[in-house]
TIZADREN-619375 format. One record per atom (N, C-alpha, C): atom name; x, y, z; residue in one letter. Coordinates in steps of 0.1 Angstrom, whole numbers, plus 5000, padded with zeros to 4 digits. Example, Ala and Ser with C-alpha at 12.3 -4.5 7.8 and 13.67 -1.06 7.14 Angstrom:
residues 2
+------+------+------+------+-----+
: atom :   px :   py :   pz : res :
+------+------+------+------+-----+
:    N : 5132 : 4943 : 5078 :   A :
:   CA : 5123 : 4955 : 5078 :   A :
:    C : 5132 : 4967 : 5078 :   A :
:    N : 5128 : 4978 : 5071 :   S :
:   CA : 5137 : 4989 : 5071 :   S :
:    C : 5129 : 5000 : 5079 :   S :
+------+------+------+------+-----+
end
This chain:
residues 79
+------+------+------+------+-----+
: atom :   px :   py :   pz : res :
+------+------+------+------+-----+
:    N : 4982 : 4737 : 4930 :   X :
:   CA : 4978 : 4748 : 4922 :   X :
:    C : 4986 : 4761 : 4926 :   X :
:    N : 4986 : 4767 : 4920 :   X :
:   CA : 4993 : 4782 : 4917 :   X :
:    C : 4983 : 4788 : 4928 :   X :
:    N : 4991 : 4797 : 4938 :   X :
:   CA : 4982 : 4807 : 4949 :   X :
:    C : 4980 : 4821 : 4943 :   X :
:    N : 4971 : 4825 : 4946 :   X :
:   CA : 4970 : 4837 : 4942 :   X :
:    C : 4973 : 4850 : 4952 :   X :
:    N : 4975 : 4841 : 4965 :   X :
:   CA : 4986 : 4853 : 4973 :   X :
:    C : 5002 : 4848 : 4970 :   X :
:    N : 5007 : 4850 : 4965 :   X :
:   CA : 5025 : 4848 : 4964 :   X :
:    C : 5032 : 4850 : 4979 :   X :
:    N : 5029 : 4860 : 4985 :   X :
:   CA : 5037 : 4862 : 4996 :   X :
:    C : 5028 : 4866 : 5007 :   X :
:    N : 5038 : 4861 : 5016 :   X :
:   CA : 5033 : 4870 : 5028 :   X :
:    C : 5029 : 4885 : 5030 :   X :
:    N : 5040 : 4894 : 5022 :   X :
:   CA : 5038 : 4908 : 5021 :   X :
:    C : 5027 : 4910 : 5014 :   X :
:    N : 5021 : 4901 : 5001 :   X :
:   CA : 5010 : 4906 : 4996 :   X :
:    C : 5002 : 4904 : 5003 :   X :
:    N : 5001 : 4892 : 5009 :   X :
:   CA : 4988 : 4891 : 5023 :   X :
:    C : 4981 : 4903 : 5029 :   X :
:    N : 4996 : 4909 : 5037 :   X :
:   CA : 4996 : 4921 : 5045 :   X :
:    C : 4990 : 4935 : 5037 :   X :
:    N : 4994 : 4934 : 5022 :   X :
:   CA : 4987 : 4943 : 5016 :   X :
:    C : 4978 : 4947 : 5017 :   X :
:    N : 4970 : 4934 : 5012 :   X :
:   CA : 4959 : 4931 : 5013 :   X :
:    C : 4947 : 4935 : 5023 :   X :
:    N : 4954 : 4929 : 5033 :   X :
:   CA : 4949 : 4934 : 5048 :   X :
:    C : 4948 : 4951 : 5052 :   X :
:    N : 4960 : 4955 : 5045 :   X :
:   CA : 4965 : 4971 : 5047 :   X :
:    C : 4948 : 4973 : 5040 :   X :
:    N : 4947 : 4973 : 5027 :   X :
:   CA : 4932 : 4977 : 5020 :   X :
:    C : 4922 : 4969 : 5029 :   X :
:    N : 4918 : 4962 : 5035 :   X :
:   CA : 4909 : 4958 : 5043 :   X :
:    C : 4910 : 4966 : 5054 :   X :
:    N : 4920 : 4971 : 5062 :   X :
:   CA : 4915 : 4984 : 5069 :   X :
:    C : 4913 : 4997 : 5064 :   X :
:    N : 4917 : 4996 : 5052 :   X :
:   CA : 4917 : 5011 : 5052 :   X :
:    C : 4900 : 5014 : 5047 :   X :
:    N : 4897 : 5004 : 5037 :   X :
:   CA : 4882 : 5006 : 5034 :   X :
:    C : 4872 : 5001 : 5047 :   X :
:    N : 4878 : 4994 : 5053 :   X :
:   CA : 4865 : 4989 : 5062 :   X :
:    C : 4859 : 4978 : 5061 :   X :
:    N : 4861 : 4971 : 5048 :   X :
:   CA : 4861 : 4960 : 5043 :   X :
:    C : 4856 : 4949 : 5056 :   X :
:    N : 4852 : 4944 : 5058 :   X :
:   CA : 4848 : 4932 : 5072 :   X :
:    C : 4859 : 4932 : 5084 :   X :
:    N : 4860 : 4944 : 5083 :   X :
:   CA : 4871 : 4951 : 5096 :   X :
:    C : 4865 : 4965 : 5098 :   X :
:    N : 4868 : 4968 : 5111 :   X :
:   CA : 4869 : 4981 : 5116 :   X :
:    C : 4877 : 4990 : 5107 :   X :
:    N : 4873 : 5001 : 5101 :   X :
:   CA : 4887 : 5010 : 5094 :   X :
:    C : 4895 : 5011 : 5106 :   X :
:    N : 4904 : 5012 : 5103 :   X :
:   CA : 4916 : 5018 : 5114 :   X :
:    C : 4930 : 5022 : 5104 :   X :
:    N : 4926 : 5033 : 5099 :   X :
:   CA : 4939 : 5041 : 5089 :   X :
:    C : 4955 : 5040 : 5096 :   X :
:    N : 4958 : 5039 : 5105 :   X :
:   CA : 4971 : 5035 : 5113 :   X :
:    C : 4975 : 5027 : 5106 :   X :
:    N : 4967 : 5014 : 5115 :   X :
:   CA : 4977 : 4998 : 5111 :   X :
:    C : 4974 : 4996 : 5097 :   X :
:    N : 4964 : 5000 : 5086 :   X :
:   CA : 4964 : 5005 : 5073 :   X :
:    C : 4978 : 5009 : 5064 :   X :
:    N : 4976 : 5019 : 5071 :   X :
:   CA : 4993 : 5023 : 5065 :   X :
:    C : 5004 : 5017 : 5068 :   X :
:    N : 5006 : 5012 : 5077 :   X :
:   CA : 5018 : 5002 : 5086 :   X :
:    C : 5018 : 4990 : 5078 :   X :
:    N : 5007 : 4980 : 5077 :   X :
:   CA : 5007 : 4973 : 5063 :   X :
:    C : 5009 : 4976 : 5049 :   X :
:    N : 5002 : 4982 : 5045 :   X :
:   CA : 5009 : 4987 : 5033 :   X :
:    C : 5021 : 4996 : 5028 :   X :
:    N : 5024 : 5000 : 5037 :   X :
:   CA : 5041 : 5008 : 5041 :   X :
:    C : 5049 : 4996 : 5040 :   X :
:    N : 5046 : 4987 : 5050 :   X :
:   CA : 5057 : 4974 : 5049 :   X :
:    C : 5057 : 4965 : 5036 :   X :
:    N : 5045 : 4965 : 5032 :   X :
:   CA : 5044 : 4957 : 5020 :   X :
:    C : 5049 : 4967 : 5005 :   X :
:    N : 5046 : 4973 : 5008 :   X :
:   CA : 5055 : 4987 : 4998 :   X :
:    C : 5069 : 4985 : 5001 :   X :
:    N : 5077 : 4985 : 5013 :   X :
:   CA : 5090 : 4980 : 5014 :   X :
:    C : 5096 : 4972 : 5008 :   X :
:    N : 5087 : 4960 : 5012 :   X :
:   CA : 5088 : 4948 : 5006 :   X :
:    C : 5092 : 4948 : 4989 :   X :
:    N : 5086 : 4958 : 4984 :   X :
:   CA : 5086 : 4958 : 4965 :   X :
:    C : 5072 : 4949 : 4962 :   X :
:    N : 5064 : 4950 : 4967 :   X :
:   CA : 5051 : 4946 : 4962 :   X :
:    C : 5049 : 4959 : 4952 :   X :
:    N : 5048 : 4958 : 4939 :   X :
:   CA : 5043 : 4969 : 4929 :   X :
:    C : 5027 : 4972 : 4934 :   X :
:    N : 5018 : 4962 : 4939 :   X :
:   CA : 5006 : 4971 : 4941 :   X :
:    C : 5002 : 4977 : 4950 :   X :
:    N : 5010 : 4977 : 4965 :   X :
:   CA : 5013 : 4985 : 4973 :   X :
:    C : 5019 : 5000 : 4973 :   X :
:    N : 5030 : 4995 : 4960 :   X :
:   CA : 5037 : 5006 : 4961 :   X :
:    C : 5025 : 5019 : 4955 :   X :
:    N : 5022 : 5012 : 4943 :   X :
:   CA : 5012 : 5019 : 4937 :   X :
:    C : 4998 : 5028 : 4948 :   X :
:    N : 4994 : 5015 : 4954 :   X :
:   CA : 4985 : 5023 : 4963 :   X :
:    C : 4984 : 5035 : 4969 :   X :
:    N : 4999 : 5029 : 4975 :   X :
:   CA : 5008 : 5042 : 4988 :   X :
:    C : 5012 : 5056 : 4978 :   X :
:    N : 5017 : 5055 : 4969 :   X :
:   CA : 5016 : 5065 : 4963 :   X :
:    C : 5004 : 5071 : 4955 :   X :
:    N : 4990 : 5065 : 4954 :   X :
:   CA : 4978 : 5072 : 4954 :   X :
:    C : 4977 : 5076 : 4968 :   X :
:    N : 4978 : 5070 : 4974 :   X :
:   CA : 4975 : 5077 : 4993 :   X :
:    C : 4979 : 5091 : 4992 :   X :
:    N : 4992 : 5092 : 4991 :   X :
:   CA : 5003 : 5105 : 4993 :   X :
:    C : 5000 : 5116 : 4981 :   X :
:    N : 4995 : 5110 : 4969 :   X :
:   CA : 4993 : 5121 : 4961 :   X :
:    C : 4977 : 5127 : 4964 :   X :
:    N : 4969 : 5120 : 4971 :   X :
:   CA : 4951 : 5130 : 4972 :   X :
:    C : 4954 : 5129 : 4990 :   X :
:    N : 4963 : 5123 : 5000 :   X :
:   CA : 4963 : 5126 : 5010 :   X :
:    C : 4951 : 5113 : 5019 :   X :
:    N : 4953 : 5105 : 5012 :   X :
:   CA : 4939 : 5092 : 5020 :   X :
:    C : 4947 : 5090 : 5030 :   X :
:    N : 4944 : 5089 : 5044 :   X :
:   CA : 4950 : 5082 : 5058 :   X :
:    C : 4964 : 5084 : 5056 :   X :
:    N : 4970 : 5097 : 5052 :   X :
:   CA : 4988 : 5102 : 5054 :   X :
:    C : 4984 : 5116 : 5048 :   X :
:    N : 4990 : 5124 : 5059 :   X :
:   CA : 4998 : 5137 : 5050 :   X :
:    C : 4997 : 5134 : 5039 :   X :
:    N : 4990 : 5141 : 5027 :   X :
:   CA : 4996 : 5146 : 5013 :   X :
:    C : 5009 : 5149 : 5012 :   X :
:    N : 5017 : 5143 : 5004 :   X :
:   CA : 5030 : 5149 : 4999 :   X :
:    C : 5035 : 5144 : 4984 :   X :
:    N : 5032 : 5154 : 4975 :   X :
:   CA : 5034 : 5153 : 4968 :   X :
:    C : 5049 : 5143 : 4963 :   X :
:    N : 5062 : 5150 : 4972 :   X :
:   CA : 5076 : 5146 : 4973 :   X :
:    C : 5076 : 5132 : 4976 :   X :
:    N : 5070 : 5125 : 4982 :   X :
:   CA : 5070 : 5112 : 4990 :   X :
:    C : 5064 : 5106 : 4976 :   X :
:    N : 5052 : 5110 : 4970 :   X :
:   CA : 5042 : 5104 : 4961 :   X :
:    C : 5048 : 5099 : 4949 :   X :
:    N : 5060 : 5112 : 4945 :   X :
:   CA : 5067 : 5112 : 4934 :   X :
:    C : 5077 : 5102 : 4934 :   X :
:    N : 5081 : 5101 : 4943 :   X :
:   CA : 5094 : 5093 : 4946 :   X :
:    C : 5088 : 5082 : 4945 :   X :
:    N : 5075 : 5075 : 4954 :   X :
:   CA : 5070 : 5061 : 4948 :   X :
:    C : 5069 : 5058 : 4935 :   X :
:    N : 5064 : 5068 : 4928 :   X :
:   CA : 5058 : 5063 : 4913 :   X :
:    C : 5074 : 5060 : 4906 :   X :
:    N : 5085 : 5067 : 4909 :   X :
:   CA : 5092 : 5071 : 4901 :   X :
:    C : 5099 : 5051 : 4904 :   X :
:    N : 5098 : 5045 : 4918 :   X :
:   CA : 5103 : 5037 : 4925 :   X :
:    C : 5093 : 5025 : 4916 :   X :
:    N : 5084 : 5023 : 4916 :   X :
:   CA : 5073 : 5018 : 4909 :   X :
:    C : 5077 : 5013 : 4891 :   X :
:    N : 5081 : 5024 : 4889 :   X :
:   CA : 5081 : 5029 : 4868 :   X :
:    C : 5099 : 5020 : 4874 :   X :
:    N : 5105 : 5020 : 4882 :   X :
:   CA : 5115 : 5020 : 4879 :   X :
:    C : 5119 : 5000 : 4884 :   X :
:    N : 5107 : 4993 : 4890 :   X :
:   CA : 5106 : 4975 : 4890 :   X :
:    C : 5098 : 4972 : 4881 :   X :
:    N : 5088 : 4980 : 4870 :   X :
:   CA : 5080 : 4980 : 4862 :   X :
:    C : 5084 : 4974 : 4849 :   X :
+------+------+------+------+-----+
end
């Protein structure tokens, strides 16, 4: 059958949103962002997307708008 995780980086995503909500884990916004940072490296589109909601209202990172912009633009541009 066809998996519905593809990669390893989506895995990690995944996990990135499991800490960051608290989801059947401790939150811990750190290793949060460290997963989904890397999986956003990776070119996972729904990471990227995430990390660039993070950066644009400021969830577990500095707000920055500049960083935020630059994802989406990174995002619209494997889309």
């Amino acid at each position: 059958g066809v998996s519905l995780l593809e990669s390893t980086e989506e895995k990690r995503f995944l996990m990135g949103l499991a800490y960051l909500s608290g989801v059947c884990l401790e939150k811990n916004y750190a290793y949060a962002v460290e997963l989904i940072e890397g999986a956003a490296e990776a070119g996972v589109p729904a990471a990227i997307e995430r990390l660039a909601e993070m950066y644009t209202v400021g969830e577990a990172v500095s707000q920055s708008y500049p960083t935020a912009a630059s994802l989406w633009r990174r995002l619209l541009a494997i889309c």
